[in-house]
Every structure is written in structure tokens, then in C-alpha cells.
N, C-alpha and C positions, 0 to 999 in steps of 0.2 A: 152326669154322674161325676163325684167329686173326688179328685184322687187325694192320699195325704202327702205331705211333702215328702222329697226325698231327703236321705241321714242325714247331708249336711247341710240342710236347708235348716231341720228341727235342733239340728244342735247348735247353729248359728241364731237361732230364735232364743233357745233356752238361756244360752251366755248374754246376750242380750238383754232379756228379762230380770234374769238372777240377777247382772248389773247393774241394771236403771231400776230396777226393786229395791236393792241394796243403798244404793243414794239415794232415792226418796225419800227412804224409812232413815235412815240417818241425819240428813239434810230438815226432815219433820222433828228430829229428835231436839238437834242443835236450836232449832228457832224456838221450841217449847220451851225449852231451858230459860232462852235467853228473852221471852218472853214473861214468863213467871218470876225473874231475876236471881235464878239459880247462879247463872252465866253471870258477872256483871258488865264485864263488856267481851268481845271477842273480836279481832280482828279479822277483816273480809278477807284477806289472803288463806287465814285459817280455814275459816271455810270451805273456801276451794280446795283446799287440802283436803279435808276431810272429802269433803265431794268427790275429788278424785282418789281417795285412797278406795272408797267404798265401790267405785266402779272396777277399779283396778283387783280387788278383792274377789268382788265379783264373775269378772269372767273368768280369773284363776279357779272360783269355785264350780262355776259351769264347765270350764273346759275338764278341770279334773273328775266331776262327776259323771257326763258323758261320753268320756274314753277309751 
């Protein structure tokens, strides 16, 4: 028999999720761009930027949501 996690196991999964969701789908967004030549160049530091803002975004919106 399977138990389900306990409160802070699921709310540490969800910040988690919500994060690495949040940069992928942004991270997907920027290369789209920048492959179609919406973007015409972008620098790789940018990126990361964005990459970490959207994770940073993210657990602020998990942890606020599950509080």
C-alpha cells in the first residue's frame, strides 16, 4: 500500500515543478524566437538570465501558492 507524501515533501515537489516548468517553457520560448529570427542575436549571459529569473519566479510562485 502506497502512502502519499507528507505536506512538505508535496510542496517541495510543486516549487520544484512550477520552477523547472517555468524555465523550460521560457527557455522554449527564447530559442523559438531566435530561431525563426524574431531574436536577431541574443547573448548567452542573457539567457541564463532569463533561465534563472524564470526559476527564481517560479519557486516564489509555488511557495506563495502553497502557504
Amino acid at each position: 500500500m502506497s502512502q502519499s507524501p507528507n505536506p512538505e515533501t508535496r510542496k517541495f515537489l510543486y516549487i520544484i515543478g512550477v520552477s523547472v516548468g517555468l524555465a523550460l517553457l521560457l527557455t522554449a520560448i527564447v530559442y523559438f524566437l531566435l530561431g525563426i529570427g524574431v531574436i536577431k542575436s541574443i547573448p548567452t549571459y542573457i539567457v541564463w538570465a532569463i533561465i534563472l529569473f524564470s526559476i527564481g519566479a517560479g519557486i516564489l510562485s509555488g511557495a506563495g501558492r502553497r502557504s
